[in-house]
N, C-alpha and C positions, 0 to 999 in steps of 0.2 A: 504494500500500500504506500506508495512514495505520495505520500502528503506531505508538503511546504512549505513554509512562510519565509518570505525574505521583506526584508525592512532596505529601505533607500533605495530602492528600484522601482524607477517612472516607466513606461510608455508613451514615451515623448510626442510621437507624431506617428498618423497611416495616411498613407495613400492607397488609390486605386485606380487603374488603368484597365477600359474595357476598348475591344476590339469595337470598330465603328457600324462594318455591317454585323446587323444580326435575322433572323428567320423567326416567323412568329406562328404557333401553330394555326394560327387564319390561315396561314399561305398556304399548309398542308394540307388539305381538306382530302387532297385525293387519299389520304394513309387513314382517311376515318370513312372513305367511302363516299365521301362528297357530302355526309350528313352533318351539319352544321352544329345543331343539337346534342349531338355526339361528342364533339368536339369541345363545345362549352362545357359538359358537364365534366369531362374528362382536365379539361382548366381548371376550373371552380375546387375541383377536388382535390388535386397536385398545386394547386398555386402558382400555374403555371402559364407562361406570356410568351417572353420573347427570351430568344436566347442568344449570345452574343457569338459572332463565329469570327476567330481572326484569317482575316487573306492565307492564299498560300504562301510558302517562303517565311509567317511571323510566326516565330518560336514564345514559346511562354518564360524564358530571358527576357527577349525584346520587351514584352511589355513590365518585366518588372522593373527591368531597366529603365524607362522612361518612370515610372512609378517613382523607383530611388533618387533620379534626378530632381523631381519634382520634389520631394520630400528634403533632401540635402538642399533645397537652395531656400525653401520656407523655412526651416529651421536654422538657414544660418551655420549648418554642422561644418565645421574643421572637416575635412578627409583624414585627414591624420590621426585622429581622433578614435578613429572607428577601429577598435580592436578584433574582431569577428565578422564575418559576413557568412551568413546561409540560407541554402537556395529550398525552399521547401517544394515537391514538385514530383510528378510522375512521367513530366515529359522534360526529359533533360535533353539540350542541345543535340549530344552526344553520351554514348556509353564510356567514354573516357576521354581527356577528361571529367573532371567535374564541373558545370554549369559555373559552378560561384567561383570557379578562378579565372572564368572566360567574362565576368561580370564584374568584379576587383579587377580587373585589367580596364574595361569598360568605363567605370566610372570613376577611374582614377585615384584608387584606393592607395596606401601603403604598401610596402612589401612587407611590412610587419605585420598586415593584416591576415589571419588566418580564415581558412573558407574549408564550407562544407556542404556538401548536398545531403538533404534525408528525402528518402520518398514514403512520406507515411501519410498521405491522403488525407480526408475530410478531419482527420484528427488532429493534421501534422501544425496547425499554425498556432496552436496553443501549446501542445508539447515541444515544440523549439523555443517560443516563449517562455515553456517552465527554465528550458537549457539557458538563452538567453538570459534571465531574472538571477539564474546562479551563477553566471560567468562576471554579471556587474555585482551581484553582490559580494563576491570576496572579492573584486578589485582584480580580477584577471581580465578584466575589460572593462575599462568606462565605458565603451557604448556600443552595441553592438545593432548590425542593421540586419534584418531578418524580411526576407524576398521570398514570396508564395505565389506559384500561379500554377497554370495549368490550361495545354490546347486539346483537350480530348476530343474536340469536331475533329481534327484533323485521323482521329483513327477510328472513325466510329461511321457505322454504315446509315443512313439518312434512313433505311427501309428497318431499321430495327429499331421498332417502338418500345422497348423497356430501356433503352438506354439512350439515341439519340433525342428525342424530347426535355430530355432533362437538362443534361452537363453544356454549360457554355463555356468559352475561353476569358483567360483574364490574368493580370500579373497585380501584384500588390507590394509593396514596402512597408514596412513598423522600424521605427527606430527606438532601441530600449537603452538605456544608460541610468548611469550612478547619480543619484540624488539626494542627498541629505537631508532626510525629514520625509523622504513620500511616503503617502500611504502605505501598508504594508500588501503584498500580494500573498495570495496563497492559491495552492496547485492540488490539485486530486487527478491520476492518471491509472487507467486500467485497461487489459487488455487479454481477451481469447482466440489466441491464435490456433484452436483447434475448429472454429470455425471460418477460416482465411477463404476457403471457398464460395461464399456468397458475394465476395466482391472483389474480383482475380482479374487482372489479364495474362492468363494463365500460358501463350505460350509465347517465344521468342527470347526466353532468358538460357540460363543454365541447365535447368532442370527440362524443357523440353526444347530446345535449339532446334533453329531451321539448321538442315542438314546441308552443304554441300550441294547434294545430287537432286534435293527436293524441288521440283515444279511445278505450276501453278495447280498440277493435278494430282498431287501428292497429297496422301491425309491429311498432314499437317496442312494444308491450304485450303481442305476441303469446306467447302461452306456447308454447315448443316443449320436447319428451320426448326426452329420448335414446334410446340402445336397451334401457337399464333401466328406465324409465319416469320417468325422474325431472323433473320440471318444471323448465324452466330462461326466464328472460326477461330483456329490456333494462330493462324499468320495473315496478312494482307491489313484487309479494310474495315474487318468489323471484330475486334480483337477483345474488346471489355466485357466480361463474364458477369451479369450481375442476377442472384437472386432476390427478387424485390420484395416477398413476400419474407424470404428468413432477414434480411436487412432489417423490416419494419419488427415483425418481431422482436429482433434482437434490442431495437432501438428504444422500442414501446417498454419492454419487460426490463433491462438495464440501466436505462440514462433516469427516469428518473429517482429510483434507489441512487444510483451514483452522485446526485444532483443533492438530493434531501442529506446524504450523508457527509457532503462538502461541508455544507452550512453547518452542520450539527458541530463537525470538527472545528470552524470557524466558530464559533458560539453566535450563529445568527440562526435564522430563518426566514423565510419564502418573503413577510411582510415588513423584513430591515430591509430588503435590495429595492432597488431604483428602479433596474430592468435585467429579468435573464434574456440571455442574450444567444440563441439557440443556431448551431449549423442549421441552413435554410434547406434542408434535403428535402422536404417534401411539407406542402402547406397540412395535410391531415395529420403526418407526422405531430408536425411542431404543436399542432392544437392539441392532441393527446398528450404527450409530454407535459404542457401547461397545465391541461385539468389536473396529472397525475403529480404533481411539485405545488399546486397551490398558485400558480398563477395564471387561470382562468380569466379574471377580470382584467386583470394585466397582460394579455398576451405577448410573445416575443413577436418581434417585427418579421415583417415575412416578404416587401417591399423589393429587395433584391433580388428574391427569387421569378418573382413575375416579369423584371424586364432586364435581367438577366442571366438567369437559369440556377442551376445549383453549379456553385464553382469552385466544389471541392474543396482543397484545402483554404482555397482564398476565400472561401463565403464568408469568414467572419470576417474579417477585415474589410473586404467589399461591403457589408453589412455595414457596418462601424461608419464608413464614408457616407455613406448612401442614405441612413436614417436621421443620423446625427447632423445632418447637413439638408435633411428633408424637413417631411413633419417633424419630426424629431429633436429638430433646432434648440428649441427653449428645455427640453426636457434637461429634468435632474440627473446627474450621474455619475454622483460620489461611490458609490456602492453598485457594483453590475457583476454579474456573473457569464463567465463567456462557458460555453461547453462544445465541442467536438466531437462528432462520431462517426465510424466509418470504415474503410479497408481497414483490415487486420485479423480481424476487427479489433479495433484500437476507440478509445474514449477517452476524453482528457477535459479537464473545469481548470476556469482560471476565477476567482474574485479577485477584485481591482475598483480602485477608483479611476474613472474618466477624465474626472474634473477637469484636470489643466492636460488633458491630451488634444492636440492639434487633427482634427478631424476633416480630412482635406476633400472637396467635392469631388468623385469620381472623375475622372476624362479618357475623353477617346483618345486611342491610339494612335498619332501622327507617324507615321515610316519614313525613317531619313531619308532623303534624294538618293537615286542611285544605290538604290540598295539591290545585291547580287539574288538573282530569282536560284533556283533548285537546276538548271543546267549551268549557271554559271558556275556555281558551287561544285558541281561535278568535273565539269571543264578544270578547275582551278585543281583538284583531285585527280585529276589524268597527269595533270600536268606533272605534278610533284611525285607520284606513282613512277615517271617513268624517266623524273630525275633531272 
């Protein structure tokens, strides 16, 4: 039970950076059969709108990268300053390097600055913030910058209705540093990895590798349908394995036990916090969670998921931007609970006060002039290939 508290650890500033086009299930009507009605209620129930899809060629780097820029120059941060950098993410540039030293180069970090990629999905942006919180608070970094996103349009098939509806793309930035006198945070992080199967992209790693000899007509490539028709495969275009029903399950039955035993350790409860602040995975989701923690009347905000999808590890933070900067504006928010849930399956709660964090409006993603498309990159890769 790695429960928490650190003293003099703020959450200085978030940003968030969404891709500019996005698809809105209006536009899909053919995937509901052209039945309009179908479609609304299938919204109304998921919380579900628009979802933001980055161009090809934009990596969920790029937008955190712009995210970080934007956050370094409102907060006025020193570069030099920033002891840590880490990339939280499921879609890394590359399998090797690591994203966040391609991103410390980027944004013109130190060489003293150390970097790290986790890929721990809808959970990951609050458990590298517990890591973050204990790197400022002994003083092995005054401030460390913590980068979340993720482009899962770019692997997910448009015709598979339990996954494409949901996940948009998007990069985020949090800047966490040493403070004398903040509030104190506290962490609750938990996790069963013997159900890692409900939400897998189960193949292209280690454990089941595209072969050498393997072709597009090989099992591993093979597309298979469920009984809804939804395309599912090891390798190519529609790669994310998710069971939605043990997912909700898992979420329904867990987080809020997980949620109520936070508080207890903390010596509060449901009616000391400001706002819980819930991963936006699914709008019936988060409303049950609420009835089952006591805040019902107080619901968690749900506003990001509608116009721009669930975005994994970056929901909360996209959230944070996007409500605090909305209706949200005046709200109180000394006292908030963030929670995470998701691949691992992995859970993780932060309390924290808001108060003096810098809550930056969301922005679209601008793409540098000239930026190299997917053959040029390849080209550029022959080239050095052949010396």
């Amino acid at each position: 039970m790695p429960f928490s508290i650190f003293s003099d650890v703020a959450l200085t500033a978030v940003a968030a950076v969404l891709p500019a086009g996005g698809v809105s299930l209006a536009d899909e009507l053919d995937y509901f059969d052209g039945d309009r009605e179908r479609m609304e209620r299938y919204r109304q129930a998921g919380g579900l709108g628009t979802r933001r899809i980055a161009p090809p060629g934009t990596t969920a780097s790029d937008l955190c990268i712009q995210a970080a820029r934007r956050l370094l120059e409102h907060t006025g941060t020193d570069k030099k300053e920033i002891g840590a950098l880490f990339f939280v993410s499921l879609s890394p540039d590359y399998q090797l390097p690591a994203s966040s030293a391609i991103q410390q180069h980027a944004l013109g970090l130190s060489a003293d600055c150390a970097v790290m990629d986790m890929n721990l999905g809808c959970a990951g942006f609050v458990s590298a913030l517990w890591i973050a919180a204990g790197l400022t608070n002994s003083r092995a970094c005054d401030k460390v910058l913590l980068l979340t996103g993720d482009t899962p349009a770019g692997f997910t098939d448009p015709a598979n209705r339990v996954i494409a509806p949901i996940f948009g793309d998007s990069g985020t930035a949090a800047l966490v540093e040493y403070r004398k006198g903040a509030a104190d945070m506290s962490f609750l992080i938990g996790t069963d990895g013997g159900k890692f199967e409900n939400l897998v992209i189960p193949g292209g790693g280690a454990r089941i590798p595209q072969l050498r000899e393997e072709g597009p007509d090989s099992p591993f490539n093979r597309i298979v349908k469920d009984a809804g028709g939804n395309p599912c495969t090891l390798g190519g275009y529609c790669r994310i394995w998710m069971d939605g029903m043990g997912i909700y399950a898992f979420a329904a039955s867990v987080i809020p036990p997980h949620i109520r035993r936070h508080l207890s350790l903390a010596g509060t409860e449901a009616g000391g916090l400001d706002r819980l602040l819930l991963h936006p995975a699914n709008k019936l989701l988060v409303d049950v969670i609420a009835k089952k923690t006591g805040f019902a009347s107080n619901p968690p905000p749900c506003e990001s998921l509608a116009e721009y999808g669930n975005l994994g590890g970056a929901s909360i933070p996209a959230l944070l931007c996007r409500h605090y900067t909305g209706k949200g504006r005046d709200e109180k928010r000394e006292k908030c609970l963030l929670c995470g849930f998701g691949a691992g399956l992995a859970w993780s709660s932060c309390l924290l006060s808001l108060k003096d964090t810098l809550l930056l409006e969301p922005q679209d993603y601008a793409a540098p002039e000239n930026t190299p498309n997917r053959n040029a990159y390849i080209a550029h890769w022959h080239k050095k290939f052949a010396g």
